[in-house]
C-alpha positions in Angstrom: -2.9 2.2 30.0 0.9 3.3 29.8 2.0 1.9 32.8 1.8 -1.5 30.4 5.1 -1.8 29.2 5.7 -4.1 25.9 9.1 -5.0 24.7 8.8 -6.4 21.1 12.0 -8.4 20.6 13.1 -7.9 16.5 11.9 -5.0 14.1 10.9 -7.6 11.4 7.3 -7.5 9.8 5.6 -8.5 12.5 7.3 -6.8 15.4 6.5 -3.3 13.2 3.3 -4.3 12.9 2.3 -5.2 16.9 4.4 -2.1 17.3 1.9 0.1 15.6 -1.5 -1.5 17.0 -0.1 -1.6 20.5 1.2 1.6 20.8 -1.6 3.5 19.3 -3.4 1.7 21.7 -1.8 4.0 24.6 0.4 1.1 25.9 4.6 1.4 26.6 6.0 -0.1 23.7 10.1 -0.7 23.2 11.1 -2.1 19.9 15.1 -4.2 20.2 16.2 -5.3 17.3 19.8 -6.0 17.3 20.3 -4.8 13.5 21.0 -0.7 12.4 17.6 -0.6 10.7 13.8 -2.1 10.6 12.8 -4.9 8.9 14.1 -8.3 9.9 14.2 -10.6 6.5 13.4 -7.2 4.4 16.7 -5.9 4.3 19.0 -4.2 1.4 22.8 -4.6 0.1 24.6 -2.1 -1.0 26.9 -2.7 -3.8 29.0 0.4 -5.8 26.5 2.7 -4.6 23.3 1.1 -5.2 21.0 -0.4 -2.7 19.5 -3.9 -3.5 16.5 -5.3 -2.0 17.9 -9.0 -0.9 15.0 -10.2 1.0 11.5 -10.1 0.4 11.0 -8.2 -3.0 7.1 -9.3 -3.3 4.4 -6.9 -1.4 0.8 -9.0 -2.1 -2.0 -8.8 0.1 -2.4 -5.1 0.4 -5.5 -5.2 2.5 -3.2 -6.5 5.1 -1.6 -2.9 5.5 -4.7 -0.9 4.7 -6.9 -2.2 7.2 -3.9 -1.5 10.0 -3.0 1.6 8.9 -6.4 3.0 9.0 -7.0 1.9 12.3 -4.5 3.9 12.8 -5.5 7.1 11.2 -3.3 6.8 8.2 -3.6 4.9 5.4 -0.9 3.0 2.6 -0.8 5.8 -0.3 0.0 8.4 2.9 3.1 6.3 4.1 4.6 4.8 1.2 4.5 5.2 -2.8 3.3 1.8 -4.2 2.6 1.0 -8.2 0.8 -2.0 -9.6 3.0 -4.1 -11.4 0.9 -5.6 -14.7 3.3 -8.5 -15.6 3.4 -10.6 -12.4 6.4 -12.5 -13.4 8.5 -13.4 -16.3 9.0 -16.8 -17.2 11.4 -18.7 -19.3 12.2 -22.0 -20.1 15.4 -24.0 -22.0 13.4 -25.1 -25.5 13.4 -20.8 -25.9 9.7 -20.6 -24.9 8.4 -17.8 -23.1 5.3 -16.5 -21.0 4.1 -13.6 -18.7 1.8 -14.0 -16.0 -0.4 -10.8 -16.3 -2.3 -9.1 -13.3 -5.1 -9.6 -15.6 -6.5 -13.1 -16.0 -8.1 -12.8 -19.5 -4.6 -10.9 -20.8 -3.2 -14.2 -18.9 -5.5 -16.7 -20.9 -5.0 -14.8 -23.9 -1.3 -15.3 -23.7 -1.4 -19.0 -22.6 -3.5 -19.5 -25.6 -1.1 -17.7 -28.2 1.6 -19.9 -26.4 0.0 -23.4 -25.3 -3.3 -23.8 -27.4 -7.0 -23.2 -26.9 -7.2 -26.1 -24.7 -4.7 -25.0 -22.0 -6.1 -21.6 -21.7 -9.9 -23.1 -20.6 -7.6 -25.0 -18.4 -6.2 -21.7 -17.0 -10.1 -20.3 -16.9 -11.0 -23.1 -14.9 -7.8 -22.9 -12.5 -8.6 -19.3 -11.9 -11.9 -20.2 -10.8 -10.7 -22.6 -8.7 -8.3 -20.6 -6.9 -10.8 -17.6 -6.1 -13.2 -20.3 -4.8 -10.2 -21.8 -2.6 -9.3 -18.5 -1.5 -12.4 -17.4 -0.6 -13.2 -20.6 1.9 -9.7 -20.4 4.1 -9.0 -16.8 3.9 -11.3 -16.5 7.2 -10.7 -19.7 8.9 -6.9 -20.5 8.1 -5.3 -16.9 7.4 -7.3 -14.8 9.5 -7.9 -17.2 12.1 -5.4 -16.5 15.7 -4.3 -20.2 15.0 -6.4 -23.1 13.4 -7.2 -26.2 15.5 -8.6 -29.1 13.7 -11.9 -29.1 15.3 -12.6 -25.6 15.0 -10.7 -25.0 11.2 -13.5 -27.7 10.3 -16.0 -26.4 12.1 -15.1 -22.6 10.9 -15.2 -24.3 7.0 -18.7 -25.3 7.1 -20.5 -28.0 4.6 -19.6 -25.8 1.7 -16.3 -25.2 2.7 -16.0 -29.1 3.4 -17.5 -29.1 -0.3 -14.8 -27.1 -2.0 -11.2 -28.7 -0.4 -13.5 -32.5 -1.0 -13.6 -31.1 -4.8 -9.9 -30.0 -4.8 -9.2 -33.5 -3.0 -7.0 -31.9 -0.4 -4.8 -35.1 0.3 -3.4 -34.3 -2.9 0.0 -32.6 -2.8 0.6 -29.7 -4.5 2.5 -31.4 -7.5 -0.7 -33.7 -8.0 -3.4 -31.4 -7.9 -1.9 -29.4 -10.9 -1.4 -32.8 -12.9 -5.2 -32.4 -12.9 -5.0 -28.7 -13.6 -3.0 -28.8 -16.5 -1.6 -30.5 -19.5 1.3 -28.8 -20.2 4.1 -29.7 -18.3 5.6 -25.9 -17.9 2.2 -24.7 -16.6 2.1 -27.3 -13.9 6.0 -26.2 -13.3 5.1 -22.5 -13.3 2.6 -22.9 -10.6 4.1 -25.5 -8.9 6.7 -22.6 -7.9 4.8 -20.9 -5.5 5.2 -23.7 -2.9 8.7 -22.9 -2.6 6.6 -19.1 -1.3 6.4 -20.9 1.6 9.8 -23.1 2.0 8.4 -25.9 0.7 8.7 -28.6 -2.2 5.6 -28.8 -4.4 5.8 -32.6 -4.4 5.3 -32.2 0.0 3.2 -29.3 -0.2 -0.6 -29.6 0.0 -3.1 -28.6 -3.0 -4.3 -25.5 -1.0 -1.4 -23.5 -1.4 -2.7 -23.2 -5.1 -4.4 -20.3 -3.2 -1.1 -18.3 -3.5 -2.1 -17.8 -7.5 -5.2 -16.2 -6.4 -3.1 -13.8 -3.8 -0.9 -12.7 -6.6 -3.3 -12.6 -9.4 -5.3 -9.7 -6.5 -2.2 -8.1 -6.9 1.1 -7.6 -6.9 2.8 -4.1 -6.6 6.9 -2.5 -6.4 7.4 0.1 -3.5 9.5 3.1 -3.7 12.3 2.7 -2.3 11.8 -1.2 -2.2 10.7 -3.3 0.3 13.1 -1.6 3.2 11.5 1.4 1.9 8.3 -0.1 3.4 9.6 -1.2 6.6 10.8 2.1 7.0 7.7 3.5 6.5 6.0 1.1 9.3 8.8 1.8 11.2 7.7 5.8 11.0 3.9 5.2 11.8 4.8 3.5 14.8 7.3 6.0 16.5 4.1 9.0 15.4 2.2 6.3 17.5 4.8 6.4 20.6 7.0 3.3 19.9 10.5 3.3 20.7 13.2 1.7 18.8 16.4 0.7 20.2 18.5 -0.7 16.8 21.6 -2.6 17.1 20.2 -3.8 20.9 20.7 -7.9 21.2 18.1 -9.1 23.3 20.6 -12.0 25.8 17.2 -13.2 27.8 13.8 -12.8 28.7 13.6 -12.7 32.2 11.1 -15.0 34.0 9.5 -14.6 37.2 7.0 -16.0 39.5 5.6 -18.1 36.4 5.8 -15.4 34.1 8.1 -12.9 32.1 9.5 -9.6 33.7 11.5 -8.4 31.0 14.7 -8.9 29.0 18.4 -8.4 29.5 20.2 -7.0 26.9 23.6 -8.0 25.6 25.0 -4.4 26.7 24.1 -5.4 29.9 21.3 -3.4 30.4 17.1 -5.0 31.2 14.6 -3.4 30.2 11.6 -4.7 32.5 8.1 -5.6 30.3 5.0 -7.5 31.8 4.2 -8.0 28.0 6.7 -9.7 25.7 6.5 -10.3 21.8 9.5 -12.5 20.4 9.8 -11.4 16.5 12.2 -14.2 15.6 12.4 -17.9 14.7 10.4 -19.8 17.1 13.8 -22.4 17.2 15.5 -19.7 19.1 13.2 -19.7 21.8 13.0 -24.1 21.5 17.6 -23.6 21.1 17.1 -21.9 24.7 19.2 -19.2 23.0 17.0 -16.3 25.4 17.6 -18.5 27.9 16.3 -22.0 29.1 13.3 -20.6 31.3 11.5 -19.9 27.8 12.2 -23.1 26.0 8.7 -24.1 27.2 7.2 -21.3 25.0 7.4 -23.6 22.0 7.0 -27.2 21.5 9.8 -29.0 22.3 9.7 -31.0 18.7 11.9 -29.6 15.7 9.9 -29.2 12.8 10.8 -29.8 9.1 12.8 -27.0 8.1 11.7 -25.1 5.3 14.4 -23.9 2.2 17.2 -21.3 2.4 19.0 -19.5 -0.1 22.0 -19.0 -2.4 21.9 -15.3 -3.6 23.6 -12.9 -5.7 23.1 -9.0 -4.8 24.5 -7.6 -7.9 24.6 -4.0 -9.8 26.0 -4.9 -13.3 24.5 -4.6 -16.9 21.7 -7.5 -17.6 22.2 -8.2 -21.3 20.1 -10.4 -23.6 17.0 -11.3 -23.0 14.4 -8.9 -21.8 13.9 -9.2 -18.4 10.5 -7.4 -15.9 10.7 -6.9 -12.4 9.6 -10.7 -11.8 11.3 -13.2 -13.6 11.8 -17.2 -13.0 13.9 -19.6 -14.6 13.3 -22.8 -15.7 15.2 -26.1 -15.7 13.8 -28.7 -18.1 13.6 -31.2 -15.4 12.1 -30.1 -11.8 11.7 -32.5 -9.4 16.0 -33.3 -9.2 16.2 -29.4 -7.6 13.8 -30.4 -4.2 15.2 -34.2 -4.0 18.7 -32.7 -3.7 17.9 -29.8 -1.6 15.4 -32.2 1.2 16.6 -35.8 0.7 20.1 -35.4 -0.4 20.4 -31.9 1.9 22.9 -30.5 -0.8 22.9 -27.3 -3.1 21.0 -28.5 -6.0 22.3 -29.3 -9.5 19.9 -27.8 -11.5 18.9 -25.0 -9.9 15.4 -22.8 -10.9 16.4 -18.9 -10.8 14.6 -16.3 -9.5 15.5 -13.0 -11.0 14.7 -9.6 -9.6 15.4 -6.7 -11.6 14.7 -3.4 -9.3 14.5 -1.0 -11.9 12.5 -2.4 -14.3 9.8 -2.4 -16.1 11.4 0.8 -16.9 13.6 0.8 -20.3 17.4 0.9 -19.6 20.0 1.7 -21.9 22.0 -0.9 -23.4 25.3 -1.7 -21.3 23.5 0.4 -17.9 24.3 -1.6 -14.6 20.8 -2.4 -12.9 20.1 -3.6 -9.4 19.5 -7.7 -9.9 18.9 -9.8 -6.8 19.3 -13.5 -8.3 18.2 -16.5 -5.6 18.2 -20.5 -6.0 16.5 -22.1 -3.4 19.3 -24.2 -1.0 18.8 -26.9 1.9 18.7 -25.4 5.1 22.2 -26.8 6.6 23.7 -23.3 7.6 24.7 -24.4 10.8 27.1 -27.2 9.7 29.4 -27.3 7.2 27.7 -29.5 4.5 27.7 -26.8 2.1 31.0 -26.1 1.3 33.3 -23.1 -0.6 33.3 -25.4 -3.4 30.0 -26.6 -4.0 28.9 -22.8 -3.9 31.3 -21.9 -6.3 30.0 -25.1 -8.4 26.3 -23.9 -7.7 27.1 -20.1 -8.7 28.8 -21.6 -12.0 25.6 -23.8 -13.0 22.9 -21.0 -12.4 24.8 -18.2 -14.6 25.3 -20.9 -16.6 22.3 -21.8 -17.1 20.9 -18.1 -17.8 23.4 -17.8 -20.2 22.1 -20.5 -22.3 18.4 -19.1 -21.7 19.5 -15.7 -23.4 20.4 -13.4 -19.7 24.4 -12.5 -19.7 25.2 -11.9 -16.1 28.3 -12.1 -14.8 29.0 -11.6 -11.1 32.4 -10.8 -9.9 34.1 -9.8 -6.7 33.6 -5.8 -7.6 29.6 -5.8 -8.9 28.1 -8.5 -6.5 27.4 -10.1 -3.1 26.6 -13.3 -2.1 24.6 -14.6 0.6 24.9 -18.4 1.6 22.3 -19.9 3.9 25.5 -20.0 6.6 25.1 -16.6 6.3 21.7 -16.3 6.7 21.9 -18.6 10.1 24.7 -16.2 11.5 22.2 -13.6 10.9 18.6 -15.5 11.7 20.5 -17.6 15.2 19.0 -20.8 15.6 17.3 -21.4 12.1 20.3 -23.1 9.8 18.7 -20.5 7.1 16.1 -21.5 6.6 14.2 -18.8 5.8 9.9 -19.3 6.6 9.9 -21.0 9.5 9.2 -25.0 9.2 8.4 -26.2 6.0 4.2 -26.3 4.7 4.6 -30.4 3.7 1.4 -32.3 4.3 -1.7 -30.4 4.4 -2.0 -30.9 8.3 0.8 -28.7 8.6 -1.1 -25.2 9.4 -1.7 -26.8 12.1 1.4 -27.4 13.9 2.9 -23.8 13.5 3.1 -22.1 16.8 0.1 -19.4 17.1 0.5 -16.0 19.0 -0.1 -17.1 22.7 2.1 -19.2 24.9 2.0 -21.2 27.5 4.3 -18.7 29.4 2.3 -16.4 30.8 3.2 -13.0 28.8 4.9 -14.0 26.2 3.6 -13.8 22.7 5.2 -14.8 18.9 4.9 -13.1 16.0 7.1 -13.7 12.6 7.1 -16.5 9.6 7.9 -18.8 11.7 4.6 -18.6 13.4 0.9 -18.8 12.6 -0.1 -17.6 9.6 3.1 -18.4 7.8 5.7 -16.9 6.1 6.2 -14.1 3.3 5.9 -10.0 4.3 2.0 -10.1 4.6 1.5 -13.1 6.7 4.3 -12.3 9.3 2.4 -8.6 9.4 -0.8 -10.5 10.0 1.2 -12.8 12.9 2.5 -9.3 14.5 -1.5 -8.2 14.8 -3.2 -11.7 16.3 -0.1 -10.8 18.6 -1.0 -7.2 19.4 -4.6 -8.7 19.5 -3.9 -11.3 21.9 -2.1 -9.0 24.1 -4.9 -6.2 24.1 -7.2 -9.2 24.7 -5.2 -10.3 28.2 -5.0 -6.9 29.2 -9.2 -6.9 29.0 -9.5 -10.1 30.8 -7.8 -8.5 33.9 -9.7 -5.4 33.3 -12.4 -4.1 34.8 -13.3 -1.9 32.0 -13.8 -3.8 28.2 -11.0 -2.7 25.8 -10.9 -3.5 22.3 -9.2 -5.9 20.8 -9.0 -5.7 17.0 -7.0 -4.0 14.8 -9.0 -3.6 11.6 -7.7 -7.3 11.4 -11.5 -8.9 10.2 -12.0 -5.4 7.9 -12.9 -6.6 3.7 -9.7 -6.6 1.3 
């Protein structure tokens, strides 16, 4: 089969991961990526020395990378040293209160109850319960699934399926739902967080994304060498599988002919011809006609919401005061003010949430020791104007170390210990996607169902990333690059005359 050749446009999650399928499938497969390294929205820092993960910095969802990598022979503890994290995040809040999320549920109830009452923690029992259940009826027919239609997600749910989201009440937003969940305002806060896992505002958000709880409380573990550490390591089992990699190679255009693609043209001039082509980027570059206008078609021509960007601080400096985890969030005393100003009044917002990473804990430090801290308050996705100016990021980097002072962190970025990335930086380096940073935004529950899927109308071309079916975050964009490695193997078959195989330990149990 190696007179297939595949070019894979962008070494992010999902282009690794078609990579390794494809290749170990016998075919010709060229990585471009127009970065040094692998990894696309995993990528590091450095600052004095130290390397800080300033993408990603949560790996859930290991069965993802298990079932791939044995297909391939290999398996996760052979490629890459992974440890369980027990404390799944941190959280604090402004009236001093504290509370951490354990990997274990009952530690977890235990805790709540110490901290919110009896009450709350049957609450937490019942919200547990609720979350497996959820999990359990869309894992097959939303995240697995190549990409969901109505009809068939429906169909694909069953009566009891139909049972569980009618329970749930799935017209509900996110916000909602956990108004039901809980009675304490900060536990509806806490897990109203994870819709911003996906770019989104809880109060836009459907209730099913309460299944993110369940995906963390399955697991949540730090890699060695942090997440670029792991792209690396995907980046290693596909060259042992025969992938090439061509880093700091800008892909110009795809190259159509005769109704479908041919190859691409690189910016140095060169083209490298494919009869197989996988775009690992944001589906707007393709709709922006930025690899050319013969591929707009490839997407629909209607801009979707766009999800949040960033304001981050990449910093190696002492963390004094509190005591921080790896995982740690945060809290305003008011919420909803942070998503009206970053999606209705499309500015930085005044009272920002902080998400904390602190890369070398849970180890103990000694007092005074610089640690790697990546800091990130969520931001409107407006990096391709200039709405967000020098001064309101000043203004916005003032409030949020502000505001950990007065929760107990000292941090104190300067020029010499710390980086910042603005979402106009994150658009210069994602083209076409003003920052925003997972694709269009999850808000209304219909909304899995507008995300591009693998296959194209172009004839050829196939998507992988966050900004395609199944969503974003590092698992889903690695389950996005193997429906695209599966739809590929399953075009090859149909003009076959032999059957080929088309799964890559995709449908395996987690």
């Amino acid at each position: 089969m190696s007179e297939h050749k595949v070019v894979i446009i962008g070494a992010g999650m999902g282009g690794l991961c078609s990579a390794i399928a494809l290749a170990h499938r016998g075919l010709d497969v060229t990585v471009v990526e127009s970065a040094h390294a692998p990894g696309g929205k995993v990528h590091s820092r450095e600052v004095n020395g130290a390397h800080i993960d300033s993408g990603p910095t949560v790996f859930t969802m290991r069965w993802v990378f298990d079932a791939l990598l044995r297909s391939v022979g290999t398996s996760v503890e052979a490629e890459m040293r992974i440890t369980p994290l027990q404390v799944l995040a941190r959280h604090f809040w402004p009236d001093g209160s504290q509370l951490d999320l354990s990997a274990n549920p009952q530690e977890s109830e235990a805790a709540i109850a110490a901290w919110s009452g009896g009450d709350e923690a049957r609450r937490f029992a019942d919200f547990c319960k609720t979350t497996r259940q959820l999990y359990a009826t869309l894992e097959g027919p939303m995240i697995r699934a190549q990409r969901p239609s109505m009809g068939g997600f429906m169909g694909d749910l069953g009566l009891k399926g139909l049972g569980v989201l009618a329970q749930l009440g799935p017209m509900r937003s996110l916000w909602q739902q956990l108004g039901h969940q809980f009675t304490d305002p900060r536990l509806r806060q806490l897990f109203a967080r994870y819709a911003t896992y996906c770019g989104s505002s809880p109060w836009q958000s459907p209730a099913t994304l309460m299944l993110i709880a369940q995906v963390e409380m399955d697991g949540v573990w730090s890699v060695e060498g942090g997440m670029v550490g792991m792209a690396q390591s995907l980046a290693r089992v596909a060259r042992r599988q025969g992938a090439v990699f061509r880093y700091q190679s800008t892909c110009q255009r795809i190259e159509k002919r005769q109704g479908r693609v041919c190859g691409v043209h690189l910016q140095s001039g060169e083209f490298l011809p494919a009869d197989r082509i996988i775009f690992n980027g944001d589906a707007s570059a393709l709709r922006q006609g930025l690899l050319g206008d013969e591929v707009r078609s490839a997407v629909p021509k209607a801009a979707p919401p766009r999800s949040l960007s960033a304001l981050t601080w990449s910093m190696h400096a002492p963390a004094d005061g509190v005591a921080l985890d790896r995982h740690n969030v945060f809290f305003q005393s008011t919420y909803a003010s942070e998503f009206e100003d970053i999606f209705e009044r499309q500015r930085l917002p005044q009272q920002p949430t902080v998400y904390v990473c602190a890369q070398d804990r849970p180890e103990d430090l000694l007092p005074g020791q610089s640690e790697r801290i990546f800091c990130l308050v969520n931001a409107p996705a407006s990096g391709d104007g200039n709405a967000i100016t020098e001064e309101a990021l000043e203004q916005c980097q003032t409030k949020t170390f502000q505001h950990l002072s007065r929760l107990g962190l000292q941090l104190h970025p300067t020029a010499a210990n710390s980086l910042r990335t603005t979402p106009q930086d994150f658009h210069r380096r994602f083209p076409a996607s003003a920052g925003a940073l997972y694709g269009q935004a999850t808000h209304g529950w219909t909304s899995i169902f507008s995300r591009p899927g693998s296959t194209t109308p172009l004839q050829g071309l196939y998507l992988a990333g966050g900004s395609v079916h199944p969503g974003p975050g590092v698992p889903m964009a690695a389950l996005s690059g193997q429906r695209a490695a599966e739809a590929v193997m399953a075009s090859l078959a149909s003009t076959s005359t032999s059957p080929m195989e088309a799964t890559f330990g995709g449908m395996s149990t987690p």
